[in-house]
Structure formats: structure tokens, C-alpha cells
C-alpha positions in Angstrom: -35.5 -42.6 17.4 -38.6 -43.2 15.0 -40.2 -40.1 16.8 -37.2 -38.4 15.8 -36.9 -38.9 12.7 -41.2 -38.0 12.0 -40.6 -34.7 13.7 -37.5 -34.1 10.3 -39.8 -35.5 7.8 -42.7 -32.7 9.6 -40.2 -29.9 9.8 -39.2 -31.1 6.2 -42.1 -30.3 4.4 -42.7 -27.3 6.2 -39.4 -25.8 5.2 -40.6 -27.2 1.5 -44.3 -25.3 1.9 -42.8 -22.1 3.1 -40.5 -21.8 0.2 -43.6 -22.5 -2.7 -45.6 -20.1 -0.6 -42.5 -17.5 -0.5 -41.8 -18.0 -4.1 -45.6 -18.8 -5.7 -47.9 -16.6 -3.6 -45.6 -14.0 -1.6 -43.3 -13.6 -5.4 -43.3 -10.5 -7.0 -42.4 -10.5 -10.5 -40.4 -7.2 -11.1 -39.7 -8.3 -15.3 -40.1 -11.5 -16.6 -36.8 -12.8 -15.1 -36.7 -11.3 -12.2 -38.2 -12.1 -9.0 -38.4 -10.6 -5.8 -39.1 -13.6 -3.2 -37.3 -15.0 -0.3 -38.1 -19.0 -1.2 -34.2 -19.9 -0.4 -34.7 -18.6 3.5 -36.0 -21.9 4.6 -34.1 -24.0 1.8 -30.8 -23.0 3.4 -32.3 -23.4 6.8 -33.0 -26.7 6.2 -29.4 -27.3 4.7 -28.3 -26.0 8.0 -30.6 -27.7 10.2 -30.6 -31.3 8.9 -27.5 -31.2 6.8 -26.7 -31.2 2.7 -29.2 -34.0 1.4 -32.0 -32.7 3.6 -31.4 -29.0 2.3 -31.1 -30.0 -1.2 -34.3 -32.2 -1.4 -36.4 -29.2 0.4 -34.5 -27.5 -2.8 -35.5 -29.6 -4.9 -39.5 -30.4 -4.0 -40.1 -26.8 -3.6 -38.6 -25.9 -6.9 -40.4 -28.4 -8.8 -43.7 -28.8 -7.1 -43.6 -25.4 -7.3 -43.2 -25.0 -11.0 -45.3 -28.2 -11.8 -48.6 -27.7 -9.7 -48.5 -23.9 -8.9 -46.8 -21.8 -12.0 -48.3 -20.8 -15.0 -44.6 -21.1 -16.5 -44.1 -24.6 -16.4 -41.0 -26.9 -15.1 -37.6 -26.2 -16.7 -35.1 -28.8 -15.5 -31.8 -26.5 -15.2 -33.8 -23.9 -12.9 -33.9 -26.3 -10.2 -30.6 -27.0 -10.2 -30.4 -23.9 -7.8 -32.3 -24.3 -5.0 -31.0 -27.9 -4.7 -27.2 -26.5 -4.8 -28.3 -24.1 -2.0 -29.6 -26.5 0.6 -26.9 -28.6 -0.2 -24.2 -25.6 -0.3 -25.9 -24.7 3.2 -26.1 -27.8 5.0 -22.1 -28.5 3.3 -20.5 -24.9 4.9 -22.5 -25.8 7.9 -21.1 -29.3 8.8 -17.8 -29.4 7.5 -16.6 -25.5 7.1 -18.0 -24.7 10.5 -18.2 -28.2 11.9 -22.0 -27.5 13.1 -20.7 -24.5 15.3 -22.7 -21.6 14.5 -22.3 -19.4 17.3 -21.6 -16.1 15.6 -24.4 -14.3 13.5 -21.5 -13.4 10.5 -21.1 -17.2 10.1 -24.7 -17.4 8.6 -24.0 -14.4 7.0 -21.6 -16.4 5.2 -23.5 -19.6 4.3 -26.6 -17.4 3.2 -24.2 -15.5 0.9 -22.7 -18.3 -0.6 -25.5 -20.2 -1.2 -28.0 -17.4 -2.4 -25.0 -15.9 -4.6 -23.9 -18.6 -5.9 -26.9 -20.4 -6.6 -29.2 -18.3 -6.9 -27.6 -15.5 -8.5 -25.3 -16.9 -10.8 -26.7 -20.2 -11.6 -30.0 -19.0 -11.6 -29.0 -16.2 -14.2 -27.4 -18.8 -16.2 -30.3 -21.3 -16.4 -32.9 -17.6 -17.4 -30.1 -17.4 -19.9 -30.9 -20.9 -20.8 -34.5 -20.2 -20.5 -35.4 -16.8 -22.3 -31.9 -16.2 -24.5 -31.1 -13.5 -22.6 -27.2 -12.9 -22.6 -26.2 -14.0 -19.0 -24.2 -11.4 -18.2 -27.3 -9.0 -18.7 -28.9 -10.7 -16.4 -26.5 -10.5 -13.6 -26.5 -6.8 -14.7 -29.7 -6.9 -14.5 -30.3 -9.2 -11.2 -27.3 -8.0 -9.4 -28.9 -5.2 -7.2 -31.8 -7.2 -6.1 -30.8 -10.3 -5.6 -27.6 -9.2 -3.3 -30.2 -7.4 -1.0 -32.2 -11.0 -0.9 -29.3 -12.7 -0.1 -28.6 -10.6 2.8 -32.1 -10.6 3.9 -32.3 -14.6 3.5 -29.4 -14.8 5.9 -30.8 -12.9 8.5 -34.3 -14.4 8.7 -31.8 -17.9 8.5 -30.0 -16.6 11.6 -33.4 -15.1 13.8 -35.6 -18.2 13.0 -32.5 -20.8 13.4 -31.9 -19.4 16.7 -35.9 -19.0 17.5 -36.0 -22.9 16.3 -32.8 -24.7 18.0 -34.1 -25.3 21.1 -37.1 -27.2 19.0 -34.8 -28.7 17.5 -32.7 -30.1 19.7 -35.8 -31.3 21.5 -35.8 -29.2 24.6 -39.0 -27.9 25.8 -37.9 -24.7 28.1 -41.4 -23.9 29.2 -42.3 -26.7 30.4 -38.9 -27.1 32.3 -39.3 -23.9 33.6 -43.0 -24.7 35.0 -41.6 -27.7 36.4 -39.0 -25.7 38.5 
């Protein structure tokens, strides 16, 4: 059990550096409000893996360690509202809209949509609103064509490296099995 629960906490903040390094260092700023990045990939992957509260705190640390220690733009409370909605939108679709049973690639496709759409897109545009006093539906205009080409990008990486990582973690070491045989 205890070993258990040290490999979530390890695969945790993994999740949590990939997304800084995906948003921070691997970010492209296109204009001032828009960002081409793939940090929710591993947010919704954890929502998925570990369930709703473990997605939205990977959400949540990446967003604001992200904005506190590593951006030159500071820490604005309503942006990360977003990735914290995603990992918990994720790990939420995932447990109790497909009971756990993700067997079929469309059913990421879903969850990624839905939580990059909803909370990335739309809330996200809302808190730049917020943020720059930009009309919000400018920027879903504006953030529309890019951020719908994330979203399906996000699921897919969620739906190779879920599959690539399930047997991880469900703690099943098929090489050495298969040396054993």
C-alpha cells in the first residue's frame, strides 16, 4: 500500500513538471493571449489516471508554480481556475461517465475535448478577458482555431501515452514476466 501510494505522489509531480515545461519552456507565444502549448496533455492524464482531485491539483501546482517561479507575467488567480477544472473535468468523465472503461480511442477523444474546450478554451478566454480587457468573445474569435487543433492533439498524446503507461500503472512489469517464462 505505502509503496503504492509513493509511486502516485512520483508520477504526480511528473505529470505537474511536464506541464510547466510544456507551457513555460516548450510555449510559444503567438500574441500576447495566445499560446500555443500542450501543458493540459498530462493534466488530463493525470485526471484520468488517478481520478478528479489528483488531476485537478497537477492543475493546479503546474498553473501556479508555473506563473509564480517561471513567468515573467506573474500569478493571476482566475487563470488557474482552468487547468484545475480540466484535471478534475478529466478524472470526473473518466470515473463516473465511462466508469473507468476506456477501451475505445473516441472515448479520450471525448474527455480531452471537454476538458481542453471547456476549460481551456472558454474559461481560459474568459479569465484573458479578465486579464487584458479584451472582449471575450474576441478572444474565442481569436483563440478558436488554435486552441481546437490543441485540444485534439492533447487527446491523442492522452490516448498514446495512457495506453504506453497502463501497464505501469497497474503495476505489471511485462518484461520481466516475459524473461521469466
Amino acid at each position: 500500500m505505502k509503496q503504492t501510494h509513493i509511486r502516485t505522489i512520483a508520477m504526480l509531480a511528473v505529470f505537474t513538471a511536464v506541464s510547466i515545461i510544456l507551457s513555460r519552456f516548450l510555449g510559444i507565444y503567438v500574441t500576447p493571449s495566445l499560446r500555443l502549448s500542450f501543458e493540459y496533455f498530462p493534466i488530463i492524464l493525470a485526471g484520468i489516471c488517478f481520478g478528479p482531485a489528483a488531476g485537478a491539483v497537477v492543475g493546479g501546482l503546474s498553473d501556479f508554480l508555473g506563473a509564480t517561479v517561471l513567468s515573467g507575467l506573474g500569478f493571476f488567480p482566475p487563470l488557474i481556475a482552468g487547468p484545475i477544472l480540466a484535471g478534475l473535468t478529466s478524472g470526473l468523465m473518466a470515473k463516473y461517465f465511462f466508469h473507468n472503461d476506456l477501451d475505445k480511442w473516441w472515448k479520450y477523444i471525448l474527455i480531452g475535448l471537454a476538458a481542453d474546450l471547456l476549460c481551456n478554451f472558454v474559461w481560459g478566454s474568459y479569465a484573458l478577458s479578465l486579464l487584458t480587457g479584451t472582449p471575450f468573445l474576441t478572444l474565442l474569435a481569436l483563440r478558436a482555431p488554435l486552441k481546437a487543433g490543441i485540444a485534439v492533439a492533447d487527446s491523442y498524446l492522452v490516448f498514446a501515452v495512457h495506453r504506453a503507461i497502463l501497464p505501469v500503472l497497474l503495476g505489471k512489469n511485462f518484461a520481466a514476466e516475459a524473461h521469466e517464462h
